[in-house]
C-alpha positions in Angstrom: 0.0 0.0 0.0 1.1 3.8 -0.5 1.8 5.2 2.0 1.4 8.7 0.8 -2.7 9.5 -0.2 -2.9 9.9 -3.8 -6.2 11.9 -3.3 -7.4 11.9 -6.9 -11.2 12.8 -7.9 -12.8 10.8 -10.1 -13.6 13.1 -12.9 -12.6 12.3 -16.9 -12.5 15.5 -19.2 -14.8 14.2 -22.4 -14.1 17.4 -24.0 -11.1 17.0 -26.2 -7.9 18.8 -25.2 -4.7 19.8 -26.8 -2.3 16.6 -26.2 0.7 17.0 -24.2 3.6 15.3 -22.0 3.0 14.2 -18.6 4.8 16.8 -16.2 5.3 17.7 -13.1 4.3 21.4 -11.7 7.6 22.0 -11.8 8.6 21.2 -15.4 5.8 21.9 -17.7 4.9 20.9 -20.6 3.3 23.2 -23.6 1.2 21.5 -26.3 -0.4 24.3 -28.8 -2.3 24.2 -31.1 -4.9 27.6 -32.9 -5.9 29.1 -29.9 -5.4 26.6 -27.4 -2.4 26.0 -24.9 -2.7 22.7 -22.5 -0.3 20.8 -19.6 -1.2 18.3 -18.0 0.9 16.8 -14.6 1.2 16.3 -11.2 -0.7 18.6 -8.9 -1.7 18.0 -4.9 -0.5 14.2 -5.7 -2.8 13.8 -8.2 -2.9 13.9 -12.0 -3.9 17.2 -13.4 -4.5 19.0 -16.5 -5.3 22.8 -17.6 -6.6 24.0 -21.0 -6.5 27.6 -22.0 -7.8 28.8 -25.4 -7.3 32.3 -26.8 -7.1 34.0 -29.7 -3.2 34.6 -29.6 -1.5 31.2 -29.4 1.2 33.3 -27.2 -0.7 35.3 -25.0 -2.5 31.3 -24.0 1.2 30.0 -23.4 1.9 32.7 -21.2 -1.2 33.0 -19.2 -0.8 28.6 -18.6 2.7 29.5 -17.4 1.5 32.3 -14.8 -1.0 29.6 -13.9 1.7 26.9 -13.0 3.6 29.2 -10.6 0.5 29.7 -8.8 -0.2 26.3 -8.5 3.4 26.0 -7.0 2.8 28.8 -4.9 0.2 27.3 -3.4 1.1 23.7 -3.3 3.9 24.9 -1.4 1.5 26.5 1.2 -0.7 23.5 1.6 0.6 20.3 0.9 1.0 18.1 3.7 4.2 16.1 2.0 6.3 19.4 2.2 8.0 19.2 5.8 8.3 22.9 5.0 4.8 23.9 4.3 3.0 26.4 5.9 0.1 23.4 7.0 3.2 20.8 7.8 4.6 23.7 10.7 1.3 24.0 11.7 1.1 20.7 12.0 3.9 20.0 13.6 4.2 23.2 16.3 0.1 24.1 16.7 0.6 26.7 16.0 1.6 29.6 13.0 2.3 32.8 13.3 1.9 35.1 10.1 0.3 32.6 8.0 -0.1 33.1 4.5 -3.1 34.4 3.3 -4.3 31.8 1.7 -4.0 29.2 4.4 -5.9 31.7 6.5 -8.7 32.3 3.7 -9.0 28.4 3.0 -9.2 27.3 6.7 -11.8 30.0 7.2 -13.7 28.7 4.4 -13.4 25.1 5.5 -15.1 26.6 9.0 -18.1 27.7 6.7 -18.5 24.3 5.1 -18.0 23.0 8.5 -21.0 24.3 10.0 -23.1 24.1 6.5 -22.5 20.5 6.8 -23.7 20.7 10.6 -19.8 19.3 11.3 -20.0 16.2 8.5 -17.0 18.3 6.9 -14.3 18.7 8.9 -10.4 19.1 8.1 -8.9 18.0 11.4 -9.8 14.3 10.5 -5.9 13.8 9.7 -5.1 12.4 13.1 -7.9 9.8 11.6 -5.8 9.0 9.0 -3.1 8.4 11.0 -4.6 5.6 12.9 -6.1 3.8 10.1 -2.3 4.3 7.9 -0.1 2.7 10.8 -2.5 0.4 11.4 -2.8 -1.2 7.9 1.0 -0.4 7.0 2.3 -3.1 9.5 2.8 -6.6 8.5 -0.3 -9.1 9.1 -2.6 -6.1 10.0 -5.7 -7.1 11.4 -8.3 -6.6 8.5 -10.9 -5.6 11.0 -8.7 -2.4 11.2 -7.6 -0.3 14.2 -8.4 -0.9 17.8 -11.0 0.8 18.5 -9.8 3.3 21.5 -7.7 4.4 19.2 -9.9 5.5 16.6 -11.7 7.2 19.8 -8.7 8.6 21.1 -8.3 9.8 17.4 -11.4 11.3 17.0 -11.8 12.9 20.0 -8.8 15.7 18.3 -11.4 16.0 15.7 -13.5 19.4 16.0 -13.2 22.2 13.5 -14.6 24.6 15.3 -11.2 24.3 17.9 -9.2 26.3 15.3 -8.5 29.5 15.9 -7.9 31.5 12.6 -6.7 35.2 12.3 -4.5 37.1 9.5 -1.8 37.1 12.7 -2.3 33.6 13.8 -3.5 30.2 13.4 -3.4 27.8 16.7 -5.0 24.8 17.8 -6.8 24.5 20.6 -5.6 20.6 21.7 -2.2 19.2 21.4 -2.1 16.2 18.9 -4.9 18.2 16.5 -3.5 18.1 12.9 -5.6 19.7 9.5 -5.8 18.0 6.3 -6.8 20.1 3.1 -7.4 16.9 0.7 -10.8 17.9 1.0 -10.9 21.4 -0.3 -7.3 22.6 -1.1 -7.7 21.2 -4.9 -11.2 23.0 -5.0 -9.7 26.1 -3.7 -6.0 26.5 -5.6 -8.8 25.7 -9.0 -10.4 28.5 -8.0 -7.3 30.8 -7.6 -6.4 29.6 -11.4 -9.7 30.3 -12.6 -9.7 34.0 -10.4 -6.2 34.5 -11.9 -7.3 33.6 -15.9 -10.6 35.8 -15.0 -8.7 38.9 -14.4 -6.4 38.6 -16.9 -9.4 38.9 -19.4 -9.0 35.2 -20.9 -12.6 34.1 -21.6 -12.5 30.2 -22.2 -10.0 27.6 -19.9 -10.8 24.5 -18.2 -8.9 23.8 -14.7 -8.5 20.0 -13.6 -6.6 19.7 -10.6 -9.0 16.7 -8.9 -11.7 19.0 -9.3 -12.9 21.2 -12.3 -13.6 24.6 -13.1 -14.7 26.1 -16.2 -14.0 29.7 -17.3 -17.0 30.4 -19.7 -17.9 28.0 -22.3 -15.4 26.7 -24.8 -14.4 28.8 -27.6 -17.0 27.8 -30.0 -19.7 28.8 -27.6 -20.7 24.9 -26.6 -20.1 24.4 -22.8 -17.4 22.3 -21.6 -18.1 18.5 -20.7 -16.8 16.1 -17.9 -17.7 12.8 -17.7 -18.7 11.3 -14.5 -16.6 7.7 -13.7 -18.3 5.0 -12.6 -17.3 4.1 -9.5 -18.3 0.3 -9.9 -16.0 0.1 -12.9 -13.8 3.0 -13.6 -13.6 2.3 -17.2 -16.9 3.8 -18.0 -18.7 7.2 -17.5 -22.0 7.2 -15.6 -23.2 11.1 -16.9 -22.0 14.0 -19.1 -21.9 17.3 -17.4 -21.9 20.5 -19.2 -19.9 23.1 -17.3 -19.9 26.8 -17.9 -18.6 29.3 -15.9 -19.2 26.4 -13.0 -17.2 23.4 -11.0 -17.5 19.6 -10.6 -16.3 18.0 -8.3 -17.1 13.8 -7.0 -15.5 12.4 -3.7 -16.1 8.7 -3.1 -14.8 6.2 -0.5 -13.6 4.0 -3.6 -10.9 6.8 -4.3 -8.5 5.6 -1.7 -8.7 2.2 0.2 -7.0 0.8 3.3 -8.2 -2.7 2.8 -8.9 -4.2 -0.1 -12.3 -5.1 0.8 -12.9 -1.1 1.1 -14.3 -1.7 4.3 -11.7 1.2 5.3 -10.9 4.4 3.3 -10.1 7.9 3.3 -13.2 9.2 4.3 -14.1 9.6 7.9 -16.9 10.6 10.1 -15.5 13.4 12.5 -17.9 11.6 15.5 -17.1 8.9 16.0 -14.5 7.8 13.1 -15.9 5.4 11.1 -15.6 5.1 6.9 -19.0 5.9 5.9 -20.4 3.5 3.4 -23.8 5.3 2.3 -22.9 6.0 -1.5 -20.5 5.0 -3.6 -19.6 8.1 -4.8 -21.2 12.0 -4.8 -20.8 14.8 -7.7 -21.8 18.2 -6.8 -22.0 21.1 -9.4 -21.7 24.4 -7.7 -20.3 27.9 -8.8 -16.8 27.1 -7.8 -14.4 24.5 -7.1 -13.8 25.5 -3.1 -17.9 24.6 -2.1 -18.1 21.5 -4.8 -15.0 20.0 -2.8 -15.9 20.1 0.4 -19.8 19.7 -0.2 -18.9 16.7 -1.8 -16.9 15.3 0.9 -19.6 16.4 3.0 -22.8 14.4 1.1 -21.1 11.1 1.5 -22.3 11.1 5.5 -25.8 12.7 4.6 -28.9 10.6 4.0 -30.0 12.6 0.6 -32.6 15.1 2.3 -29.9 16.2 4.5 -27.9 16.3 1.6 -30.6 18.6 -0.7 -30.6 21.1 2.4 -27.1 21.8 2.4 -26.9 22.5 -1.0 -29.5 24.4 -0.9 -27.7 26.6 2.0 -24.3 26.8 0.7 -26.1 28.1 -2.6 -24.9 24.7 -4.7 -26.5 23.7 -7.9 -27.2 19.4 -7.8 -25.5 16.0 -7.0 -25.4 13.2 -9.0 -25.0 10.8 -5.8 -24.7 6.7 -6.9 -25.4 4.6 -4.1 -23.6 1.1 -3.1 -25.5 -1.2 -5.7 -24.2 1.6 -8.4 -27.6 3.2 -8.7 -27.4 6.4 -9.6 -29.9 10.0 -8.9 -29.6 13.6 -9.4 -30.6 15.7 -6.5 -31.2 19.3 -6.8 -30.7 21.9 -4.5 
């Protein structure tokens, strides 16, 4: 097993794209074609791709590269495999002074999903992960997974709400709390793209980084598509989604397993701990990458009225939510 979390959303671009190289953020790759500039790599530990199209084939190339070095701006302010990051010091010390802007902007925003979801999402479940990764790492690990006063002790450091966030300060309020941002970092570093290619004027782009975000429509006026996986068999797409000036984004228990079984994943429920098993996977469409992120982390502990009221309050569009057996339903806000 992996013992780093390759948290990637199950999302396939339909819409055809300039090809290019696999890259990493840090060497990119250009593919060009009339109007259209593409890379495609390695973002938040998970594959990634970003289309631009604009009338100048130059003016695309250079508005992709301003887009990489804010990806690797912000990568290098929230990933949690940088020992130097600003969310690994936190981490470590509980506490950071001066934080960056945008770790104090995200973790505020992560509050506001926190209480949407009436605490379902909640990004201090990383001490969570923690049990259930050194317990299925050893040898011979007992597939019933972690003791469970451990997963108590665990969740017991999980609470949101015992954050403290100000522009001078971030602290925890426990020793041993720790934040993850696989639930809504990729939703929010989209975002910035998409704010970034917005200012600059550029009209049609198409940011993948786990979770999508379409400036406008394409340039021929037809809305982008994504294609929904199947989380029963990932070779096929369950739905088409037309995107336009919105975001897509799925989160699903199937993503990342402990066991093979998938009795155990990378979901968790902040009370008591447990990997919820309710759906197989949940898609929300929403006007940006930051709420479909975290709302669709969120839906995969709520029974689907609980899950039509807190689209409707975080102002969210549907969900296509596919349940255990593979069936799937739209649910509107």
């Amino acid at each position: 097993m992996r013992s780093r979390f390759n948290r990637r959303r199950f999302i396939r671009i339909a819409a055809a794209t300039a090809s290019c190289g696999l890259a990493g953020v840090g060497a990119p790759a250009f593919a060009t074609e009339p109007a259209a500039a593409s890379w495609r790599g390695i973002a938040m530990g998970s594959l990634a791709s970003i289309e631009v199209r604009h009338s100048d084939p130059a003016r695309a190339k250079a508005l992709l590269a301003a887009a990489l070095e804010e990806l690797q701006r912000l990568e290098a302010i929230m990933s949690l495999y940088r020992p130097q990051s600003a969310l690994s010091t936190l981490n470590r010390d509980g506490i950071l002074r001066d934080p960056p802007f945008d770790l104090v902007r995200v973790l505020t925003e992560a509050q506001r999903f926190g209480h949407l979801s009436a605490g379902r999402f909640d990004v201090t479940v990383q001490p969570l992960w923690t049990v259930y990764a050194d317990h299925f790492l050893k040898p011979g690990a007992d597939p019933k997974g972690p003791a469970a006063d451990l997963i108590r002790k665990a969740a017991a450091l999980v609470d949101y709400r015992a954050i403290a966030v100000d522009p001078d300060e971030i602290r925890f309020a426990h020793p041993g709390m720790q934040v993850t941002l696989n639930g809504i970092a990729q939703g929010y570093i989209t975002d910035r793209i998409a704010d970034l290619f917005r200012r600059e004027g550029l009209e049609h782009a198409l940011v993948d980084l786990g979770e999508i975000a379409a400036v406008g429509a394409r340039d021929n006026g037809r809305p982008w598509t994504a294609g929904i996986e199947n989380p029963m068999n990932r070779d096929m797409l369950l739905a088409d989604v037309p995107l336009v000036d919105a975001a897509l984004a799925t989160s699903g228990g199937y993503g990342f397993r402990f066991d093979p079984a998938g009795h155990f994943h990378h979901l968790f429920d902040p009370a008591t701990g447990a990997c919820p098993q309710l759906y197989a996977s949940v898609s929300v469409v929403a006007a940006n990458a930051t709420a479909a992120d975290a709302l669709a982390t969120a839906a995969n502990l709520l029974a689907p009225d609980a899950l039509e009221r807190m689209l409707r309050d975080a102002g969210a569009a549907r969900a296509l939510v596919i349940d255990a057996e593979g069936a799937k339903r739209w649910l509107a806000a």
